[in-house]
BAMARDO-975891 format. One line per 5 residues: number of its first residue (from 1); their letters; for each residue x, y, z of N, C-alpha, C, O. Coordinates in pm, whole numbers, plus 50000, padded with zeros to 5 digits. Example, Ala and Ser with C-alpha at 12.3 -4.5 7.8 and 13.67 -1.06 7.14 Angstrom:
// BAMARDO-975891
1 = AS = 51319/49431/50780/51230/49550/50780/51320/49670/50780/51424/49668/50846; 51285/49775/50708/51367/49894/50714/51290/50003/50787/51341/50114/50804
***
This chain:
// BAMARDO-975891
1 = XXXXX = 17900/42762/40613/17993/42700/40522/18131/42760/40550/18156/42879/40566; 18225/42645/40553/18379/42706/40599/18471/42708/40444/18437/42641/40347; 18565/42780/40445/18664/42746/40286/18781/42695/40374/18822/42733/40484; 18821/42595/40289/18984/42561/40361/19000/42537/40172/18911/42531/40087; 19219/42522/40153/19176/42522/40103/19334/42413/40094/19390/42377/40197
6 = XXXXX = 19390/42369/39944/19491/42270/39973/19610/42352/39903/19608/42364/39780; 19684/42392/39957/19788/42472/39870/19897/42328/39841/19896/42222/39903; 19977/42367/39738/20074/42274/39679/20248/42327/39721/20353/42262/39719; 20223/42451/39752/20358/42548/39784/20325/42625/39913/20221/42673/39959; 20491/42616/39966/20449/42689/40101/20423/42904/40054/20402/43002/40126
11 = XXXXX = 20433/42895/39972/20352/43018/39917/20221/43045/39947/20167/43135/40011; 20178/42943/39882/20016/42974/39896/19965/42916/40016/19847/42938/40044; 20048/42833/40104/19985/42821/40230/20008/42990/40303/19907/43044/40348; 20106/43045/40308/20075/43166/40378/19977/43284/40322/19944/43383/40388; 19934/43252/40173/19804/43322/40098/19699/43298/40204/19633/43384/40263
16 = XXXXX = 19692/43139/40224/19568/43089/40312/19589/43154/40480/19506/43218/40546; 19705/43121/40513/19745/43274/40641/19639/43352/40640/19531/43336/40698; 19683/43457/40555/19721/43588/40488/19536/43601/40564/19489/43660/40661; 19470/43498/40442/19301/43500/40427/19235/43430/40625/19117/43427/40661; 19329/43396/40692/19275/43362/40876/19180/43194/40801/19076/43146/40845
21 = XXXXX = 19235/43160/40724/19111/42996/40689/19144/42933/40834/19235/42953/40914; 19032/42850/40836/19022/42778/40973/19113/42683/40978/19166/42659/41087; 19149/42616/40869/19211/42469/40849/19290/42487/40706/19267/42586/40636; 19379/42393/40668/19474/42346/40590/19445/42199/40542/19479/42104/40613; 19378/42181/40413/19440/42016/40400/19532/42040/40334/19579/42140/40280
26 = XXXXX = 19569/41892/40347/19724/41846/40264/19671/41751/40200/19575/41687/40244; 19752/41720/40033/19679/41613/39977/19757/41521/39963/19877/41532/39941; 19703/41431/39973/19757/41276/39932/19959/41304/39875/20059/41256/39928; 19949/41388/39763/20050/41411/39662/20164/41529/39751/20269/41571/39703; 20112/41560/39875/20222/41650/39925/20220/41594/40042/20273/41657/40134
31 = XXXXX = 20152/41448/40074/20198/41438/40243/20286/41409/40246/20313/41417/40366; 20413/41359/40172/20553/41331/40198/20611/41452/40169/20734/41452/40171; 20559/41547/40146/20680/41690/40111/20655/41770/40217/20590/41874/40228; 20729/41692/40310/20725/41705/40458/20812/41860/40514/20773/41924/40612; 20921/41897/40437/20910/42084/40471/20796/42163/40456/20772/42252/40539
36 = XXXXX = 20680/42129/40307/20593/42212/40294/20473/42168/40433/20385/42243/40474; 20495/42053/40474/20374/42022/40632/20424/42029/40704/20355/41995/40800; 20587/42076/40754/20599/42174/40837/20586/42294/40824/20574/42358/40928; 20584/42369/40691/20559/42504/40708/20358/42517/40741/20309/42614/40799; 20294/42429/40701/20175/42447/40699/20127/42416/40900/20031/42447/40971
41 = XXXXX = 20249/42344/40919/20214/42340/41127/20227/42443/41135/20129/42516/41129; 20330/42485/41148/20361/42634/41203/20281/42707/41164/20286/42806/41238; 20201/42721/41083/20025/42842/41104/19985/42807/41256/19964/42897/41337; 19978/42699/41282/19922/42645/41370/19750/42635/41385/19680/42637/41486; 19712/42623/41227/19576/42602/41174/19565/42419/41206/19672/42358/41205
46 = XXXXX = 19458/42353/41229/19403/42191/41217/19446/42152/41047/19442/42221/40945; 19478/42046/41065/19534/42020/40938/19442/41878/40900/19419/41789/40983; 19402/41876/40776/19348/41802/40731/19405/41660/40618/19380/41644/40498; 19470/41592/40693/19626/41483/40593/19518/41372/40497/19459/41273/40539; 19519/41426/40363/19494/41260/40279/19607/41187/40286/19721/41228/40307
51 = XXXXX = 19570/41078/40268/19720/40954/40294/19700/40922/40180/19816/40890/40151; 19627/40900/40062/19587/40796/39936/19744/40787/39887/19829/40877/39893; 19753/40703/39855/19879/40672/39730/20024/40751/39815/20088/40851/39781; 20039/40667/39923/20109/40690/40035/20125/40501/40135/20047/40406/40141; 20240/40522/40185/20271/40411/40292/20269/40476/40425/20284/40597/40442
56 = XXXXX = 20250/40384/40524/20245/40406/40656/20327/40423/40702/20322/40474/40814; 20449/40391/40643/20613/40455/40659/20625/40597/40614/20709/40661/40677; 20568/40653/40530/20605/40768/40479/20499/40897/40543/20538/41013/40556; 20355/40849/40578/20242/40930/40664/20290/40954/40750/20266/41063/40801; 20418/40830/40832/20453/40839/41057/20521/40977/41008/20442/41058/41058
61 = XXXXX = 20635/41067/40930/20671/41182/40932/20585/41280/40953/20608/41361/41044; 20491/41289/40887/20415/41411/40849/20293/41378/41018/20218/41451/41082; 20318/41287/41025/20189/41288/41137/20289/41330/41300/20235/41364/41405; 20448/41312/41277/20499/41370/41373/20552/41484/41368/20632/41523/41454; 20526/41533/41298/20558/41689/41261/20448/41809/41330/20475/41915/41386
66 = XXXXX = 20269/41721/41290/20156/41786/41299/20205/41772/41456/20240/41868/41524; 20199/41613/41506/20156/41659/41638/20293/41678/41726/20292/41631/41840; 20396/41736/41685/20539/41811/41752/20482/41973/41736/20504/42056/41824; 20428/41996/41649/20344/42121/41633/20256/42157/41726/20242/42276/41753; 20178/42052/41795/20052/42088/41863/19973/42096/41817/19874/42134/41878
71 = XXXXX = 19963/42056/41630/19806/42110/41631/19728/42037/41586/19791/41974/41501; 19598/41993/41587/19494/41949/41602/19478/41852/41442/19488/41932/41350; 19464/41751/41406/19483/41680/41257/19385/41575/41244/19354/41517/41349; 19321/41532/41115/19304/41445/41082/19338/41367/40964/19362/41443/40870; 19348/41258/40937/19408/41167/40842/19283/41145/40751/19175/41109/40797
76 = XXXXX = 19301/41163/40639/19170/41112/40543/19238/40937/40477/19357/40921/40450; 19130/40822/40462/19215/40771/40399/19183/40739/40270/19071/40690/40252; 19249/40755/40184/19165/40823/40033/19239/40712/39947/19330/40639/39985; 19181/40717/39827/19239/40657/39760/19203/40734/39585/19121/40824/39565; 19287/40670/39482/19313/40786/39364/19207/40717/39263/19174/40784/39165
81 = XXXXX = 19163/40615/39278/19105/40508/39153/18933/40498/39213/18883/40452/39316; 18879/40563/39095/18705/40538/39121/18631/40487/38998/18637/40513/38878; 18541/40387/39092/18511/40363/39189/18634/40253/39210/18688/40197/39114; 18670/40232/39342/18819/40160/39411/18764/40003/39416/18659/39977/39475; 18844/39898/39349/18769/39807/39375/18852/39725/39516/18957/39732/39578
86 = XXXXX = 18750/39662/39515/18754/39611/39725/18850/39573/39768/18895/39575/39883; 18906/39513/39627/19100/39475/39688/19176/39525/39707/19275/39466/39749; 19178/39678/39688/19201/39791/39677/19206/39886/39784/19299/39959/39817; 19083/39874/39837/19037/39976/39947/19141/39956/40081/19148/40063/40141; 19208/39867/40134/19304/39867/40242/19235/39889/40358/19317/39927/40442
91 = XXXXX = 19092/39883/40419/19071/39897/40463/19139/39868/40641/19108/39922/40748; 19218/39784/40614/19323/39767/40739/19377/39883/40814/19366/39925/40929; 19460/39931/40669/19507/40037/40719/19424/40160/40788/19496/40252/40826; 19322/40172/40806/19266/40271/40895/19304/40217/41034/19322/40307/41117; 19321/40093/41080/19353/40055/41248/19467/40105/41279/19488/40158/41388
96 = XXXXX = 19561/40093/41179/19695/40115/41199/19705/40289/41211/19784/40340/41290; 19612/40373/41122/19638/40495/41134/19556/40575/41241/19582/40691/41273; 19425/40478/41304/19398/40486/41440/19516/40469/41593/19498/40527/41700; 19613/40387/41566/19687/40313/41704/19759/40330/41667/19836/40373/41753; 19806/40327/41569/19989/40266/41484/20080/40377/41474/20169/40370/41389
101 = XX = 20069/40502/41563/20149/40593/41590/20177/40642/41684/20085/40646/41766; 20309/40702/41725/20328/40723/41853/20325/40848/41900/20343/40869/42020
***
């Protein structure tokens, strides 16, 4: 079993430093607070990005930051409302966050 964990401040991302965690997520609510996911590249830990309650305009920052960083990421694509009903789910947008970046 691994701990990662989601800090909200670049404070407690260097707590998670501090502790060697393998990984960093970011949640949904800080992927646009794009100084605190650059301070969380520069660990140069795998970063773990929820997109929920986010645009594909506002994710392309944070996803060129991770990989100007070098380091290793994945995109969750989440959403805030359960259970999500189907009109809801966007399922599109996963192609776009497969290809749709450069």
């Amino acid at each position: 079993m691994g701990f990662f964990q989601h800090p909200f401040l670049s404070r407690a991302a260097d707590r998670l430093a501090h502790w060697d965690v393998p990984l960093v997520k970011i949640g949904s609510g800080e992927c646009n607070n794009y100084p605190l996911v650059q301070h969380i590249a520069s660990m140069g830990k795998p970063v773990i990005l929820s997109t929920g309650m986010n645009t594909i305009e506002s994710v392309a920052p944070s996803v060129d930051i991770l990989r100007d960083a070098g380091v290793p990421f994945a995109l969750l694509h989440t959403t805030n409302l359960y259970p999500t009903p189907n009109h809801l789910i966007r399922l599109g947008g996963l192609t776009r966050f497969g290809g749709g970046f450069s």
